[in-house]
Rosetta silent file (secondary structure, phi, psi, omega in degrees, C-alpha in Angstrom):
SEQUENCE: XXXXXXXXXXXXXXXXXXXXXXXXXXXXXXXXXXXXXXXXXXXXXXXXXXXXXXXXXXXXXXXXXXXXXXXXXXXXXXXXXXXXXXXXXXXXXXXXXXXXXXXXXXXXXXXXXXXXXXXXXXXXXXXXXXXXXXXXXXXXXXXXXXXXXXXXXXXXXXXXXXXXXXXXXXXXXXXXXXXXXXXXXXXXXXXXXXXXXXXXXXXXXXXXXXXXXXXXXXXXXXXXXXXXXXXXXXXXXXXXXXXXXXXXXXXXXXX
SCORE:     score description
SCORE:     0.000 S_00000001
   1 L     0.000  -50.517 -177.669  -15.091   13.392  -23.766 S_00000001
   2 L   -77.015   12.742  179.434  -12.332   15.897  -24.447 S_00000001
   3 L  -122.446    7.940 -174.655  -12.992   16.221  -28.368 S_00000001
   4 H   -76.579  -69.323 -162.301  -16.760   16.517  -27.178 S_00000001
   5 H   -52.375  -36.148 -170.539  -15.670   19.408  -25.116 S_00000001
   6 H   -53.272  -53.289 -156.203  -13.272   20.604  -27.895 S_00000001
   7 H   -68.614  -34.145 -179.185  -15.968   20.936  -30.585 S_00000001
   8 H   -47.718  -26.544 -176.430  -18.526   22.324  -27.986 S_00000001
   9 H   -76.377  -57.995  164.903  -15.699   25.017  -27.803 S_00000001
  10 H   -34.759  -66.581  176.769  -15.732   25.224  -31.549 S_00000001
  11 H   -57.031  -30.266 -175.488  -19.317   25.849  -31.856 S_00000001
  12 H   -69.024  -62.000  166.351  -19.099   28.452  -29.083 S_00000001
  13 H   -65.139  -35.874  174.161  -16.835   30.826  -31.129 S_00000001
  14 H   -30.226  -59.279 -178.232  -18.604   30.425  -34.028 S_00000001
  15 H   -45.127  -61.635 -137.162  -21.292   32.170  -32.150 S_00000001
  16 H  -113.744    5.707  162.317  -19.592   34.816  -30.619 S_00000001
  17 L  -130.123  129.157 -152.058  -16.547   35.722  -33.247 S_00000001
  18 L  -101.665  -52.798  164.499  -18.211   36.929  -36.329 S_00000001
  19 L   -26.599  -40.343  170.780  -14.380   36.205  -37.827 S_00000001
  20 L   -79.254   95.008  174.824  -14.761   32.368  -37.969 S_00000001
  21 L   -89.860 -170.069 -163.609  -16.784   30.587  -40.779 S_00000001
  22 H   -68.594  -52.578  150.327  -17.235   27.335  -40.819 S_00000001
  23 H    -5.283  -74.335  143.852  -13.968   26.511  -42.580 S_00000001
  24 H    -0.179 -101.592  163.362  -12.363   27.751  -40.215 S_00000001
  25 H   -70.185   -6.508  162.842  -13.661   25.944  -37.205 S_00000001
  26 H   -73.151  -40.894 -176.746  -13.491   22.848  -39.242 S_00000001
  27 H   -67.418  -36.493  174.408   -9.573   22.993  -39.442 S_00000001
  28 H   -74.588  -35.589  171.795   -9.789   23.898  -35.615 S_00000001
  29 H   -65.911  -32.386  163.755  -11.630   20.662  -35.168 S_00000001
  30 H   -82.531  -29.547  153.260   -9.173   18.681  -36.870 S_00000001
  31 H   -48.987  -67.449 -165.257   -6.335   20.107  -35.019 S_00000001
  32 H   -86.106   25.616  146.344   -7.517   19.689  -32.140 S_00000001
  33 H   -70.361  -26.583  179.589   -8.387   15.893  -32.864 S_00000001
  34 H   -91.266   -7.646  159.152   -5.214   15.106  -33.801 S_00000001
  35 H   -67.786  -90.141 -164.302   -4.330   16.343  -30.051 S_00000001
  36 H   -63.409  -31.970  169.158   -6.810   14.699  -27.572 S_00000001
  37 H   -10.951  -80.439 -179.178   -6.505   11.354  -29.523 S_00000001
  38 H   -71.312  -23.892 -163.479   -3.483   10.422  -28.374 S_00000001
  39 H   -68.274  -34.149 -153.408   -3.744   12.458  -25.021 S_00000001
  40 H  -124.439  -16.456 -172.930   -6.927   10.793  -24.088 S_00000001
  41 H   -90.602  -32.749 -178.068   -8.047    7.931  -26.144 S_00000001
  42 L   -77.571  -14.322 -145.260   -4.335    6.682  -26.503 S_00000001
  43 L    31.394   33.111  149.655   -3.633    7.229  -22.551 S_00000001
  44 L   -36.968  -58.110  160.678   -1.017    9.840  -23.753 S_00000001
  45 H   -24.426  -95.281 -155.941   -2.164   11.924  -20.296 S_00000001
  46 H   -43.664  -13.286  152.435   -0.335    9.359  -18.358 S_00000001
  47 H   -37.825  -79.887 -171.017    2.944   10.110  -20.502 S_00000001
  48 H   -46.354  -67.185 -163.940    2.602   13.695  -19.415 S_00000001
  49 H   -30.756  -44.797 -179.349    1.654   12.743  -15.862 S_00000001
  50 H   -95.674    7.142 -179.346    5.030   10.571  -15.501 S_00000001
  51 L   -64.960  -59.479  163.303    6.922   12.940  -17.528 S_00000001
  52 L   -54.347   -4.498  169.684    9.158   14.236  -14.519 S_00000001
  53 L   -66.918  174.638  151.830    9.660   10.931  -13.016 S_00000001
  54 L   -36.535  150.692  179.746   12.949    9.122  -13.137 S_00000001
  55 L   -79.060  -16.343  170.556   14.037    6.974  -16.090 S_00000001
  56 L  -111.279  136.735 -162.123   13.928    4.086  -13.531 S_00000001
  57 L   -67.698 -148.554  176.211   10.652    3.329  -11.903 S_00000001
  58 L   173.145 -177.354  166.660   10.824    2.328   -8.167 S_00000001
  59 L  -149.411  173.902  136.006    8.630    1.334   -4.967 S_00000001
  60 E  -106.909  153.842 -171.452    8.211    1.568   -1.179 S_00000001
  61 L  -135.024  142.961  164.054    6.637   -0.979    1.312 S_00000001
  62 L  -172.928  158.203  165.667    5.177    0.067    4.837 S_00000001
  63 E   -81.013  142.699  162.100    2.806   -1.189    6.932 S_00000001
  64 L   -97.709  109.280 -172.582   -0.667   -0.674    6.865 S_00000001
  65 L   -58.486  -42.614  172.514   -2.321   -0.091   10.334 S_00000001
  66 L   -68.005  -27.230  177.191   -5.942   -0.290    8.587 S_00000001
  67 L  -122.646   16.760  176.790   -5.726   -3.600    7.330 S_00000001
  68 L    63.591    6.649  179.186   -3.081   -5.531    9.501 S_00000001
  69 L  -118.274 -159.972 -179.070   -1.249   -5.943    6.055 S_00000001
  70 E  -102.821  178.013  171.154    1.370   -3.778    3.802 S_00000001
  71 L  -145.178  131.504  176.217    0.954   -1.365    1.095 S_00000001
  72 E  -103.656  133.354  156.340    3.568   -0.810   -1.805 S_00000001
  73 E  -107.819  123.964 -160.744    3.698    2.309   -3.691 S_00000001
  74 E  -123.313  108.399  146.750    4.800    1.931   -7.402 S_00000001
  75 L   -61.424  124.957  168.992    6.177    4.865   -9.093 S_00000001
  76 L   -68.984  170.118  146.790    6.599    4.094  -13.089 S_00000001
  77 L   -78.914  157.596  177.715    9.698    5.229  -14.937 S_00000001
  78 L   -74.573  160.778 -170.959    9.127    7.999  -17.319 S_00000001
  79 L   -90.928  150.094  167.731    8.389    6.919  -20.958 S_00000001
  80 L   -52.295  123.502 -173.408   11.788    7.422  -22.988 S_00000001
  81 L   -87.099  -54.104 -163.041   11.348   11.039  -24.355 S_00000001
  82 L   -99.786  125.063   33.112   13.626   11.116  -27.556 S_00000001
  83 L  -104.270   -5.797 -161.188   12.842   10.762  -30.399 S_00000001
  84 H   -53.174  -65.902 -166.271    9.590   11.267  -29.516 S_00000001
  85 H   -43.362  -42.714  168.858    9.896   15.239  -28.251 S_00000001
  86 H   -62.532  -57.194 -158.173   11.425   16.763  -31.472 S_00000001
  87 H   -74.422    3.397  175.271    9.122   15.259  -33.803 S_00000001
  88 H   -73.385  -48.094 -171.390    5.858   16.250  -31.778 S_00000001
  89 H   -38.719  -48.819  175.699    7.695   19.712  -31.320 S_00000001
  90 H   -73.479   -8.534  163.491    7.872   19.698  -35.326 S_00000001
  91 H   -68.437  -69.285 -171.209    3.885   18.602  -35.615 S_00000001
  92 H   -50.735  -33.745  171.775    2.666   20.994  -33.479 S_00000001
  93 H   -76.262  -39.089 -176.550    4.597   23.972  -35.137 S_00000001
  94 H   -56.153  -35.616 -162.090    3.730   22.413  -38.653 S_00000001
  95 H   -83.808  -36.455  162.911   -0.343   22.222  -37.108 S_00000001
  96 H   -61.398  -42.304 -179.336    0.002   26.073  -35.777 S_00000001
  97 H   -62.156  -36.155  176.829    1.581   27.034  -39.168 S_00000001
  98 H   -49.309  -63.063 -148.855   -1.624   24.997  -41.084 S_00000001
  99 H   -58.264  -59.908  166.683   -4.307   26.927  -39.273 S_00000001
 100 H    10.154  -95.817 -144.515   -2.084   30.115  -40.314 S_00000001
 101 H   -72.336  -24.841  172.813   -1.962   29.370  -43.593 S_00000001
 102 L   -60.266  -47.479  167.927   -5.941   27.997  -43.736 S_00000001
 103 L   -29.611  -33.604 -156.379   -6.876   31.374  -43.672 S_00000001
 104 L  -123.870  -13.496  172.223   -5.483   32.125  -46.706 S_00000001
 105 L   176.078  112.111  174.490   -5.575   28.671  -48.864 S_00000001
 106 H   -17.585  -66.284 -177.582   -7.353   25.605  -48.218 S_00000001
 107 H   -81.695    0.726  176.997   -4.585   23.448  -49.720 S_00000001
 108 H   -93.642    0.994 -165.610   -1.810   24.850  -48.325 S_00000001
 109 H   -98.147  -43.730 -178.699   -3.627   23.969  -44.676 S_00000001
 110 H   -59.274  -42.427  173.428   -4.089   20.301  -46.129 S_00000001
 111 H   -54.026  -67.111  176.783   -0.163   19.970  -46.692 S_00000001
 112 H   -46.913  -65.947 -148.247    0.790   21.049  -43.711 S_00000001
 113 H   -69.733    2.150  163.166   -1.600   19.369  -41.496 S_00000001
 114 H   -60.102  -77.499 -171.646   -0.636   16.197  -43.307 S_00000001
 115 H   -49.893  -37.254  149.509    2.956   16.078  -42.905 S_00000001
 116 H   -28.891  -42.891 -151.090    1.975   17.339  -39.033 S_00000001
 117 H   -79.448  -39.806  172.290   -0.344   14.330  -39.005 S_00000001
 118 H   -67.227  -33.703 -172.231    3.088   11.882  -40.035 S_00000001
 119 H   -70.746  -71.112  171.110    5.277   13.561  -37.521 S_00000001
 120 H   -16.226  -48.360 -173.916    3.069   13.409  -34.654 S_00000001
 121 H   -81.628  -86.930  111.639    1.648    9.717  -35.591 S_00000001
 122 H    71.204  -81.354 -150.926    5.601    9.002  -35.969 S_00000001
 123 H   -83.219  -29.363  170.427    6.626   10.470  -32.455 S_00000001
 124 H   -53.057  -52.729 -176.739    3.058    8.278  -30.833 S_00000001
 125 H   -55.858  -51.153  167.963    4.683    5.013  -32.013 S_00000001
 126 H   -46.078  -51.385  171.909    7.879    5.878  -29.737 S_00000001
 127 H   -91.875  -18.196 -178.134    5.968    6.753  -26.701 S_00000001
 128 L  -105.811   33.240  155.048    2.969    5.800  -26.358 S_00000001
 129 L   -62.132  121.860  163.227    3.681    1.957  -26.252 S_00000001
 130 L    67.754   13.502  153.620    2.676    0.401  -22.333 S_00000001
 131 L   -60.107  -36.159 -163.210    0.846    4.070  -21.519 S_00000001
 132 L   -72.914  -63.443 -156.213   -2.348    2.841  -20.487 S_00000001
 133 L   -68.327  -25.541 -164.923   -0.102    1.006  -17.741 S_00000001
 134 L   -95.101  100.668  169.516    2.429    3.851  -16.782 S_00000001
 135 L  -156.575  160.520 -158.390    0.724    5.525  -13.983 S_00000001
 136 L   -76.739  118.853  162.519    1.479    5.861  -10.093 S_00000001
 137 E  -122.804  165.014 -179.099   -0.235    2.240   -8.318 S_00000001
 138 E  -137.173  131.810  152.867   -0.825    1.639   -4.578 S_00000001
 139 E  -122.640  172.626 -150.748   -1.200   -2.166   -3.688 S_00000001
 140 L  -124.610   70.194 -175.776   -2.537   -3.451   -0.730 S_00000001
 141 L   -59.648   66.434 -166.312   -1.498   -6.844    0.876 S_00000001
 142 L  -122.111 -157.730 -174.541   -3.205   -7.872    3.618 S_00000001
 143 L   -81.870   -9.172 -176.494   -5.273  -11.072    5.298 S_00000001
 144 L   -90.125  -38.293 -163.027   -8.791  -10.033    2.794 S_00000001
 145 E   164.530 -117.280  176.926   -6.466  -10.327   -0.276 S_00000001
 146 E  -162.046  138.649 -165.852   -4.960   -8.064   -2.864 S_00000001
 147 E  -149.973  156.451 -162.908   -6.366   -4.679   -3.906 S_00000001
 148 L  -174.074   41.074  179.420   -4.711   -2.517   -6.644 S_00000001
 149 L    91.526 -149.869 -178.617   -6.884    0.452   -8.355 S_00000001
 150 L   -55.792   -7.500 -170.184   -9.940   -2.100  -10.194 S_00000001
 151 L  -122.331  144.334 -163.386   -8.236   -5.291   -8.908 S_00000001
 152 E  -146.507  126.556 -172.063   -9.565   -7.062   -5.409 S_00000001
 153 E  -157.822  118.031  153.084   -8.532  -10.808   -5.280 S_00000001
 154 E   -34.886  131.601  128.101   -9.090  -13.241   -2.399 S_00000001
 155 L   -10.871  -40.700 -158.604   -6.307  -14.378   -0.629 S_00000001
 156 L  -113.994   -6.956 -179.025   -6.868  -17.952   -1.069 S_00000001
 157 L   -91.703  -15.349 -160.379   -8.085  -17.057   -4.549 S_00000001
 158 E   -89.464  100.435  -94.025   -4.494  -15.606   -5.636 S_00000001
 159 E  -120.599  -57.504  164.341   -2.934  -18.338   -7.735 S_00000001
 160 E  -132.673  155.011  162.704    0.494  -16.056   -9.107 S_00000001
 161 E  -105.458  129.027 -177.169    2.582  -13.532   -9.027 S_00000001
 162 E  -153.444  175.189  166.470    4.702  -12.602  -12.141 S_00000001
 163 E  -119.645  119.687  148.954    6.383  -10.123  -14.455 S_00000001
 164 E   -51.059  120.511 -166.644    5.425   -9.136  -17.703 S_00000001
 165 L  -103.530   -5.136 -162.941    6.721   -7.791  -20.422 S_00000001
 166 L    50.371   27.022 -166.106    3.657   -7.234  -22.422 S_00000001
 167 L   124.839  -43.400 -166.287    5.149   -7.969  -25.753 S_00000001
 168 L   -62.307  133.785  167.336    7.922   -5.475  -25.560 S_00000001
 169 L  -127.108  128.251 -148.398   10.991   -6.791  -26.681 S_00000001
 170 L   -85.635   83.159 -134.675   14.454   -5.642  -25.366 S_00000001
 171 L   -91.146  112.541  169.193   16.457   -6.307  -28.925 S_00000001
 172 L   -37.867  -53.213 -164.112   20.700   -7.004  -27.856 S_00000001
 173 L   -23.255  156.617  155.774   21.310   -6.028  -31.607 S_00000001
 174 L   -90.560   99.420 -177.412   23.428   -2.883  -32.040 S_00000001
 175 L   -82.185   79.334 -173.990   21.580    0.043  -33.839 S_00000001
 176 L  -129.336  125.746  177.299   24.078    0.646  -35.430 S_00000001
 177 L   -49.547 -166.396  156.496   24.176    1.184  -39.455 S_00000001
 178 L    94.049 -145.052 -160.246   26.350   -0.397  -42.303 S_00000001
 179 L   -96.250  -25.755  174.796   27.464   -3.359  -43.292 S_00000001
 180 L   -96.369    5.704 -169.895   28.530   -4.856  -39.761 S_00000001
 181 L  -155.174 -153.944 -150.802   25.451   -3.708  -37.911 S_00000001
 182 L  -107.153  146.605 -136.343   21.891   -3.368  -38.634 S_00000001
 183 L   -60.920  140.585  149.718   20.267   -2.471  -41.856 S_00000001
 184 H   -33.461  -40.261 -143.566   19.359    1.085  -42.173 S_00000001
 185 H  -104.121   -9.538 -178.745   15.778    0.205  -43.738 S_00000001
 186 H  -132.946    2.885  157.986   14.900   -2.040  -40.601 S_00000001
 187 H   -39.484  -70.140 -138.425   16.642    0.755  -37.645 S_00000001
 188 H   -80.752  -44.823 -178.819   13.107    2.549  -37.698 S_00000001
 189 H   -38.223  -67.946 -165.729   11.044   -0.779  -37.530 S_00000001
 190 H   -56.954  -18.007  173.826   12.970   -2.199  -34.902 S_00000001
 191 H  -101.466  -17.139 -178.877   13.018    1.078  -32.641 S_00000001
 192 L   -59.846  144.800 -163.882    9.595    2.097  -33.358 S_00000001
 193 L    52.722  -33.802 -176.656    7.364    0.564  -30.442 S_00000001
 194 L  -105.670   68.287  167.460   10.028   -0.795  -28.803 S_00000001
 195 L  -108.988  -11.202  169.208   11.798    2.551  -27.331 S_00000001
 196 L  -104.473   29.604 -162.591    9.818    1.926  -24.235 S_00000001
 197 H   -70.329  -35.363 -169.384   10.845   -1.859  -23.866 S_00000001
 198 H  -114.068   50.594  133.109   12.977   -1.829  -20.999 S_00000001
 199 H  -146.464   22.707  163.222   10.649    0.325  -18.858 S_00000001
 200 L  -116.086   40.314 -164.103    7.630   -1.230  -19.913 S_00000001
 201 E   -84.255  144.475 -176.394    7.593   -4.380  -17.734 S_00000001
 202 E  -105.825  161.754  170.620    4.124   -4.849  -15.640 S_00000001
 203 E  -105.381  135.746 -126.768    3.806   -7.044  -12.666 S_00000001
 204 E  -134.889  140.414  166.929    0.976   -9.262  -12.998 S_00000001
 205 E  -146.478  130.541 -176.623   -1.711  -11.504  -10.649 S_00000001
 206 E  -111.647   83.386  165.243   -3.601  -14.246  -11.628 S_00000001
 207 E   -35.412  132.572  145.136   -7.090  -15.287   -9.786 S_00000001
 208 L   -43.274  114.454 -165.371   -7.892  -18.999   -9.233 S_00000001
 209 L    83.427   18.808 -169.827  -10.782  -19.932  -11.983 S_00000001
 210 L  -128.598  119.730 -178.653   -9.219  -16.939  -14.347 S_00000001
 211 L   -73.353  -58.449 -159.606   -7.580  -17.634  -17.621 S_00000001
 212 L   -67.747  168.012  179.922   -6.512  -13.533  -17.949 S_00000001
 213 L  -117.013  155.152  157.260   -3.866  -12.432  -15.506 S_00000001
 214 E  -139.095  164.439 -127.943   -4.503   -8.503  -14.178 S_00000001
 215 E   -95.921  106.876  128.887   -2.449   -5.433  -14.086 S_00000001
 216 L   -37.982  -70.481 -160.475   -0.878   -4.888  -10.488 S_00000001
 217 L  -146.595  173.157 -174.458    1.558   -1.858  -11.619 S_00000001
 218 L  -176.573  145.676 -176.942    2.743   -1.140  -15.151 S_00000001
 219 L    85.907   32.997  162.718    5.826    1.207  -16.797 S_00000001
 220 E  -127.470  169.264 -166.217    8.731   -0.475  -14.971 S_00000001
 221 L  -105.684  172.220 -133.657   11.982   -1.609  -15.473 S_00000001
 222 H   -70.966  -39.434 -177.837   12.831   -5.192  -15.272 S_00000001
 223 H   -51.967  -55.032 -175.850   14.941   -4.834  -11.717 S_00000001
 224 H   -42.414  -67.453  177.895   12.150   -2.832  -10.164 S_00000001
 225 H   -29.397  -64.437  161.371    9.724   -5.070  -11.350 S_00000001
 226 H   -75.038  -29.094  157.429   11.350   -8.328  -10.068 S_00000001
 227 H   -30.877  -59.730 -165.975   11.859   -6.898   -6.763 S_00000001
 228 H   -52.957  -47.243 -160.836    8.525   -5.557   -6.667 S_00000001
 229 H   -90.580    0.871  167.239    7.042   -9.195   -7.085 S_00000001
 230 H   -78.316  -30.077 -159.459    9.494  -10.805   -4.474 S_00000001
 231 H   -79.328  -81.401  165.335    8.555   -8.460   -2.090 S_00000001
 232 H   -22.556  -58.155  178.307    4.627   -8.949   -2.924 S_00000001
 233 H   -57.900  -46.717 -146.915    4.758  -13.117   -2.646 S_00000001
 234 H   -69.215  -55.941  159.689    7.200  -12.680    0.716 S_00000001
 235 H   -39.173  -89.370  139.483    3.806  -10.273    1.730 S_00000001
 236 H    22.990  -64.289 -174.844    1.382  -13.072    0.395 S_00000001
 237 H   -77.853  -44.549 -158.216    3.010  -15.493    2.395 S_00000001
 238 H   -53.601   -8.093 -171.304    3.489  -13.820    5.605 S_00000001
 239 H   -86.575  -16.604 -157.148   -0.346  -12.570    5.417 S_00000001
 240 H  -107.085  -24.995 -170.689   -1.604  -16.179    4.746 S_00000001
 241 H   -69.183  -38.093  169.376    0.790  -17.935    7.997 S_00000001
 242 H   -52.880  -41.383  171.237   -1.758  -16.599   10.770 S_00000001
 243 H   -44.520  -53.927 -170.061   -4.513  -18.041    8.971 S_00000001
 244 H   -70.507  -36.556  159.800   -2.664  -21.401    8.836 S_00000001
 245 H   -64.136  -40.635 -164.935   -1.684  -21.555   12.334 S_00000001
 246 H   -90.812   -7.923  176.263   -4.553  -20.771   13.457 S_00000001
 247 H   -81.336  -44.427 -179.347   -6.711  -23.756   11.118 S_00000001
 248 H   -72.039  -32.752  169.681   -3.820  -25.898   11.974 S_00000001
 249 H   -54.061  -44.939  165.766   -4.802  -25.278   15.895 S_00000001
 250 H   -56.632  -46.038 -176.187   -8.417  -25.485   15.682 S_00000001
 251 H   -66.069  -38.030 -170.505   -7.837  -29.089   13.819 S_00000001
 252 L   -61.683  -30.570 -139.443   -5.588  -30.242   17.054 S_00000001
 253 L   -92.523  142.118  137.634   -8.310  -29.209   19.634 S_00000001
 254 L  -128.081  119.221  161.903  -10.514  -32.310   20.136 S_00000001
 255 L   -16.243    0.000    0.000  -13.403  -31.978   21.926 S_00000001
């Protein structure tokens, strides 16, 4: 949608700046593709969105009055900003210096917006690991079930509760070079994708008849996380004991 809008924007100056050929607005088109990608296709928004939270995520519990059950609100943690900040900082001035320089030679716009296009792609792999998950969730405990955003699960249907790591792995190692610590030549592997590891654990629910597990909350670190799901089951049960008392009472009565 937003590179829709972008080009529609493109085409719009064409019209109405006599200054722009088509050149031009192609190189504007490519810029700003190499933008909304990650922002919107990538869930890069929710980066920004969570950018001012805390580095540790958190939650709150209170009762809910509408549904006789609780409601938790789960703040993420912020995605780990460095290294990630410099090298976008150095894309974006490398992609303002291309169009600059596109005016004036084709191939000097092609240099540039490569070596943007490596920083940028570079600085995604740090941060944008467990984005589609790092956004603000409100779940809902009560006697109808569990509600979360897209997820609505039956009580009597909800099988587990768990934490997730999605993959991420939290490596003990020391990144540290030389001969006693770990190889220069495998430093960038090993931090690339995993620079969000230990704030990208999700908590997890699993329907009855359901192979997949779905996303409760997502973008937290591992304390939060296990908290979060003690707290949730503790809910779970205490929502499900009126039910049971009252099935075990109804069985007692005999007519």
């Amino acid at each position: 949608m937003a590179f829709l809008l972008l080009n529609t924007l493109v085409v719009a100056l064409f019209f109405v700046s006599p200054s722009l050929n088509m050149g031009m607005l192609l190189r504007i088109a490519l810029v700003g593709a190499v933008v909304s990608i990650p922002l919107w296709k990538w869930h890069g928004l929710n980066v920004l969105r969570t950018w001012r939270n805390p580095p540790t995520s958190s939650f709150t519990r209170h009762d809910d009055p509408a549904t006789g059950g609780y409601l938790f609100d789960v703040q993420p943690a912020r995605a780990a900003r460095m290294p990630a900040l410099p090298l976008f900082a150095i894309g974006v001035f490398l992609l303002l210096n291309a169009l600059l320089v596109g005016t004036r030679s084709s191939g000097g716009f092609a240099g540039l917006f490569i070596v943007a296009l490596v920083f940028i792609g570079v600085g995604c792999t740090f941060v944008l690991p467990g984005a589609r998950d790092r956004k603000p969730a409100r779940i809902s405990v009560s006697p109808q079930g569990v509600q979360s955003g897209d997820v609505s699960i039956e009580m009597k249907a909800v099988t587990d509760v768990y934490v997730a790591h999605e993959g991420l792995v939290v490596d003990p190692d020391p990144l540290m070079p030389g001969p006693n610590g770990v190889p220069i030549a495998s430093m960038a592997g090993r931090h690339m994708g995993r620079r969000q590891s230990k704030r990208g654990y999700t908590v997890m629910i699993r329907e009855d008849g359901m192979s997949a597990a779905s996303i409760l909350a997502g973008g937290l670190t591992e304390d939060c996380a296990t908290a979060l799901v003690t707290d949730i089951k503790k809910a779970l049960h205490d929502q499900s004991q009126p039910k049971e008392a009252e099935s075990k009472g109804s069985k007692s009565i005999d007519p």
